[in-house]
N, C-alpha and C positions, 0 to 999 in steps of 0.2 A: 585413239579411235580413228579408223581410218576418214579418207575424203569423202565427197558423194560422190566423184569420180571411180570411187574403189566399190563402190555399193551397186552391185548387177540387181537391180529390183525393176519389177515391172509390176501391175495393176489390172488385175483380170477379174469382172463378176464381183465386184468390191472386195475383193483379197488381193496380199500382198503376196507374191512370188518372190523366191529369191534364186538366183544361179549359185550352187555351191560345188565345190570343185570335185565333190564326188563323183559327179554325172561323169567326170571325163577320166581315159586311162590315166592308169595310176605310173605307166610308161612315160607319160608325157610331163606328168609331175616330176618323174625322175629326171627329165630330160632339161627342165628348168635350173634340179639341184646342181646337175653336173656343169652345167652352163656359169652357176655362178662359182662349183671351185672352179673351172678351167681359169675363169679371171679375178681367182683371190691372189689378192698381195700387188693387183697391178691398179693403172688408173683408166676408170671409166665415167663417164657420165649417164647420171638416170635414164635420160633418153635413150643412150644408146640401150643400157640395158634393156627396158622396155621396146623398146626396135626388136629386140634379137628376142626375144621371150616372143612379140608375135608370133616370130620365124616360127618357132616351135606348135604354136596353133595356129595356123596358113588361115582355118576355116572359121575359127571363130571373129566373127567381125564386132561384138560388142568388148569395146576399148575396155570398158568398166573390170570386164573379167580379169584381162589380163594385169589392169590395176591392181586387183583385188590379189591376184597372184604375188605381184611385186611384193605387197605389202606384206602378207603374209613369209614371203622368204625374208622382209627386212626381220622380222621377229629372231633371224637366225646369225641374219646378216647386216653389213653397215656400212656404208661412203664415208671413209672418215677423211677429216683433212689434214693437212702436215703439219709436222710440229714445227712451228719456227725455233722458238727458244731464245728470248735475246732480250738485250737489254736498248731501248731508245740512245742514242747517242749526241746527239742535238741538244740545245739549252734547256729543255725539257727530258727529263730519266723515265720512262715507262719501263716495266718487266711486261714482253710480251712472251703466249704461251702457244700460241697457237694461231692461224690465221684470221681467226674472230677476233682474237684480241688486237690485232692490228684493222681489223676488221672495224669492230667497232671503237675504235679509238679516233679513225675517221672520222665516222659518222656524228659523233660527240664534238669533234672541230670544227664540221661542217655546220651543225647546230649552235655552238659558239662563236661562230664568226661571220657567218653567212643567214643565221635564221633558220636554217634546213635545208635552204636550197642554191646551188649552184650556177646560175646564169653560165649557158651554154660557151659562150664567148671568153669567159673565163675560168674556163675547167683547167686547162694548161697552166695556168697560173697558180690556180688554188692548189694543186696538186706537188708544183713546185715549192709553192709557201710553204704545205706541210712537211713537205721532205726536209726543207733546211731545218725547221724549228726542233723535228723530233730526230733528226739523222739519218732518215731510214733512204736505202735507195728508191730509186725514181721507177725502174722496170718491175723491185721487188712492188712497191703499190699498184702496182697498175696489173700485175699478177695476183694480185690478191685480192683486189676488186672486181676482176674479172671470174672471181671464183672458180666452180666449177662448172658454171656452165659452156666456160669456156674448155677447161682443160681435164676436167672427172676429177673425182675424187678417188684414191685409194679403197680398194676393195677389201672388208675383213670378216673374218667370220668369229660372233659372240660370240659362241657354245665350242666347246671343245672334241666336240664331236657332230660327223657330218651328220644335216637332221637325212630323215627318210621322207616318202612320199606322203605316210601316216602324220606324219609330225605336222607336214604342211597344210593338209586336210582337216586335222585335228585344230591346227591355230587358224585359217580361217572359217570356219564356221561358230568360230569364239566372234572373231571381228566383227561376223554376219551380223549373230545376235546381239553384242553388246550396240552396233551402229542403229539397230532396226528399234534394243530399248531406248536409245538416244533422239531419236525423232519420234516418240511416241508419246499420246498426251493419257493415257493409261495403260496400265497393262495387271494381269492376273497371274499369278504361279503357281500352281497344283504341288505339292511335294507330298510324292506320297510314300507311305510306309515310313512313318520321323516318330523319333521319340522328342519331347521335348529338354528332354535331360539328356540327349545327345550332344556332345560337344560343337556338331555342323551347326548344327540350328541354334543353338543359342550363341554362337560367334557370331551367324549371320547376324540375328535379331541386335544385339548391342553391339555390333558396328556398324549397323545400319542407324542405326537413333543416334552414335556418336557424330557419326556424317552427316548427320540432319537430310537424309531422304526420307521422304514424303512414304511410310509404310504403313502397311496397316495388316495385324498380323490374328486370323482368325486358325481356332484347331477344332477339326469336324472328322468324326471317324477314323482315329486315327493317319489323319491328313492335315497338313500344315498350308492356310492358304494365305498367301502374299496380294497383298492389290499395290501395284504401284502407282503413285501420281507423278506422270512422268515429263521430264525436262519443257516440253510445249505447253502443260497446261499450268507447270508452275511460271513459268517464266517467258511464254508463247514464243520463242527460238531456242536453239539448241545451247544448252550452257555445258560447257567445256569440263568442270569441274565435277558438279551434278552426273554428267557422263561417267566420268573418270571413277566416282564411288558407287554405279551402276555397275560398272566392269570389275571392280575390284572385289566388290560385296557379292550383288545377286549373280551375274553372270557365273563367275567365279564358285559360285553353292551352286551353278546347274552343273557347273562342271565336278561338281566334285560329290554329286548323290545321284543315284540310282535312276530312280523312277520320279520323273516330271510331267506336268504340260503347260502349256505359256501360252498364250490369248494375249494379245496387243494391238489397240486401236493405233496405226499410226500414221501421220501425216506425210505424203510422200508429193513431190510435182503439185501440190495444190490440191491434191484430193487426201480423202481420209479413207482409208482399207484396214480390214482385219487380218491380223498376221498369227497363225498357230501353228506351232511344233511341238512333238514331245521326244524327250529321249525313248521311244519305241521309233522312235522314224530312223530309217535306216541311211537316209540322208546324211545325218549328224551323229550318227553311233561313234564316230570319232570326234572327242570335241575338250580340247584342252586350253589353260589360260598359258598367255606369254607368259608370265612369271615364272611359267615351272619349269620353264629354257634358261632365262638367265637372272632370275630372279628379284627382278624390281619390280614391286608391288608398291601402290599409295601410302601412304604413311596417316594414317587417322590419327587425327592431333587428339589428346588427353583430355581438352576442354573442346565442345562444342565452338566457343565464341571466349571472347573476354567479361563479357557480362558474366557468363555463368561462371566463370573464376572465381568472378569478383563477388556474388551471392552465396556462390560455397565458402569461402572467407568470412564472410559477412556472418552466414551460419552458424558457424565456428565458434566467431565473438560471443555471439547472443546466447549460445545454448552450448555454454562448455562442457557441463556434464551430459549431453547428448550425444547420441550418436550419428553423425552426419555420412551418409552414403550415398553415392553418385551411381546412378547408375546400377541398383547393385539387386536388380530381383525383377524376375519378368512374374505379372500379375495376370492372371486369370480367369475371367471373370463368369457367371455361370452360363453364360449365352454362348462360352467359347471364345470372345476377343481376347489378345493379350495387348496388354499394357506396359508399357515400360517407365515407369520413372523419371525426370531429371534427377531429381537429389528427395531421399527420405530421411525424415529427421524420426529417429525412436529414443524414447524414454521411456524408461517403464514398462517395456512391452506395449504399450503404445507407437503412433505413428502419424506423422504427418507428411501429406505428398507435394512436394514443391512442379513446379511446372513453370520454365521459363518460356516468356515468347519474345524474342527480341526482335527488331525491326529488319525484314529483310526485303520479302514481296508482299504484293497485297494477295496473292492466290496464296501463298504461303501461309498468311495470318488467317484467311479465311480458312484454308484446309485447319488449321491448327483449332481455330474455335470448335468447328465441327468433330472432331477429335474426342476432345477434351467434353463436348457436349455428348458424346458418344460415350465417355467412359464414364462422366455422371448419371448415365441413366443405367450403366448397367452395373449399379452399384460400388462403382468408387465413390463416397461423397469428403472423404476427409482432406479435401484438396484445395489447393491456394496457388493463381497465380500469378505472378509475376511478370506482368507487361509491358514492354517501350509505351509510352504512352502517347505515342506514336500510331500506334494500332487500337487507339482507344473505342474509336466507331466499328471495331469488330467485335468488342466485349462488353458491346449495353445489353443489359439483364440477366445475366448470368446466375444459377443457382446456387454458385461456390463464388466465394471472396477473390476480386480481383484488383493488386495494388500495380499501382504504375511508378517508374521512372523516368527521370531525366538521367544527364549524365552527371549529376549528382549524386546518384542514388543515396538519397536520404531517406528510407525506408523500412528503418532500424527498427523505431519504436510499432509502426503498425505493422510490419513482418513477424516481431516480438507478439504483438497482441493475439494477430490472429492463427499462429502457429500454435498459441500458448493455449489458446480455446479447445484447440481439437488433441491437444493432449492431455487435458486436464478433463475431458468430456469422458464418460462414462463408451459412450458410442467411438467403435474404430472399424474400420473395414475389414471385414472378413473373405478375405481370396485365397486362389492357392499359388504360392508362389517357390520360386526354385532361385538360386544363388548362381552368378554367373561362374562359370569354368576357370579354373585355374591358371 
């Protein structure tokens, strides 16, 4: 996710503005790409680079843009640094790989011997102690600490091919939106024209519940609408990760369906503005994720947490001729919300709906009661769940059965019990539900 430094936003009439790189020739964008082959394969520094990218827009005087420029050709391109390759020589053997590794190899000594810090009067020294202990030369450290800011770093290009003006265009206005979801404490998504038996949408939906963002997934006319609780109101600053499965998941489906529109409260300099785009705005008619360059995308881990591991196991035990499923059926309920699952136990054509809440934030376990209060009224009731108990002052009174843990979890027999009621019950939830994609 880019800096705030890369985010060109401003605050007009309580809406959010953004500068996107369409407004300017598509000449001058080219005039960037060829700037950075001219200097692939040599050594430059960020600054300079950024120095000579002004060169190219004389008249744009907001810094942010050409940040935002920067960034955007990093998605193509990269400052790498040398390989050293070697082995420590000194009474201590290290394998170093590169100049981080002798990098932080430092830093690790200077933490072990000194506390962290170096008293100014003694840098010549400490710098000599290292050298003798690990073998390394005395100019080679002192170039490598020096990094690049001193000397650039080597120029290289990801992709195999040179990008175009479109390409640049296309990846920042990806960075735009995924930065403007990241500082926002809600936001809405319109998707229109979805089937929900479309493979887009149902990837979105259960990787979005695997990553634990805060979703909430209604179908009206045939239209799929998304609300998100976004990184400020779960966690009231920007959380890095939270981000990362915003750009991965939702960003990542604008980019990749048709017809949208996006509504976002967000908090920008202290104030809070409305921010709306849709794929009809001719702004953003190009709008592609990094991945599709070089192909590093998040990795959403198989289990939510290690709790729900450990209850899907647990599962397992108790109810061996059951069938335990994660995740495995989006529910619909007759008002239009859908529901997703943690873990459904069926026997018998029966069913019971597991719901873990394990301790994370408190806007989280609040958002999570509300939820789950939300899906008991609109006719799920055969549900049970599973709380930190930890978060136990957010589930006094609840309509459905709520057991707590420690990190015991000794939970066997009343999980046993009350799972064992609603399958043996005459009464089971009747929705419409679909099987996740292949």
């Amino acid at each position: 996710m880019i800096p705030i430094n890369a985010y060109p936003a401003y605050i007009r009439g309580g809406k959010l503005h953004l500068k996107y790189l369409s407004r300017y020739p598509q000449q001058r964008i080219r005039e960037t790409i060829e700037l950075m082959e001219k200097h692939r394969g040599r050594k430059v520094t960020r600054e300079r680079l950024i120095g000579m990218l002004r060169e190219i827009f004389p008249s744009e005087h907001d810094l942010r843009v050409i940040n935002l420029i920067y960034y955007s050709l990093l998605v193509f391109y990269k400052l790498s640094e040398e390989k050293l390759s070697f082995t420590t020589s000194g009474r201590i053997r290290v394998r170093i790989n590169d100049e981080w590794d002798l990098r932080l190899l430092f830093y690790q000594w200077v933490q072990e011997t000194f506390g962290g810090f170096i008293p100014i009067e003694e840098r010549e020294s400490a710098m000599l102690r290292f050298c003798e202990e690990y073998g390394v030369r005395r100019d080679a450290l002192e170039s490598v600490l020096a990094g690049g800011m001193l000397r650039g770093y080597k120029l290289i290009r990801r992709t195999s091919i040179v990008p175009s003006p479109e390409d640049i265009i296309a990846v920042s206005n990806f960075l735009l939106i995924e930065k403007t979801l990241g500082l926002s404490d809600s936001a809405t998504i319109y998707f229109y024209d979805v089937s929900r038996k479309g493979s887009l949408i149902k990837d979105m939906i259960f990787r979005s519940k695997r990553a634990r963002l805060i979703l909430e997934f209604k179908e009206k006319n045939n239209m799929l609408i998304c609300s998100l609780s976004g990184p400020l109101q779960i966690f009231k600053h920007p959380s890095p990760i939270y981000g990362e499965y915003i750009s991965c998941i939702l960003v990542g489906s604008l980019a990749a369906h048709r017809k949208w529109r996006l509504r976002a409260w967000v908090r920008y300099r202290k104030r809070k503005a409305l921010y709306e785009i849709s794929s009809y705005d001719s702004r953003i008619r190009l709008l592609e994720p990094p991945w599709k360059y070089h192909g590093k995308r998040r990795k959403i881990e198989a289990f939510d947490s290690e709790i729900e591991m450990k209850i899907y196991n647990l599962l397992r035990r108790i109810f061996p001729e059951a069938r335990i499923l994660r995740e495995s059926e989006i529910i619909s309920t007759e008002d239009g919300t859908i529901f997703i699952p943690d873990i459904v136990v069926e026997k018998n054509n029966r069913k019971a709906i597991v719901e873990i809440a394990g301790f994370w934030t408190e806007n989280y376990a609040k958002k999570k009661r509300e939820k789950l209060d939300a899906a008991y009224r609109s006719g799920i009731r055969d549900l049970v769940v599973v709380a930190d108990k930890k978060l136990s002052k957010h589930f006094r009174n609840t309509q459905y059965p709520v057991l707590y843990f420690d990190k015991s979890l000794a939970i066997a027999r009343s999980l046993r019990q009350a799972i064992g009621n609603i399958l043996t019950s005459k009464r089971n939830y009747q929705t419409d539900t679909i099987r996740p994609s292949k």
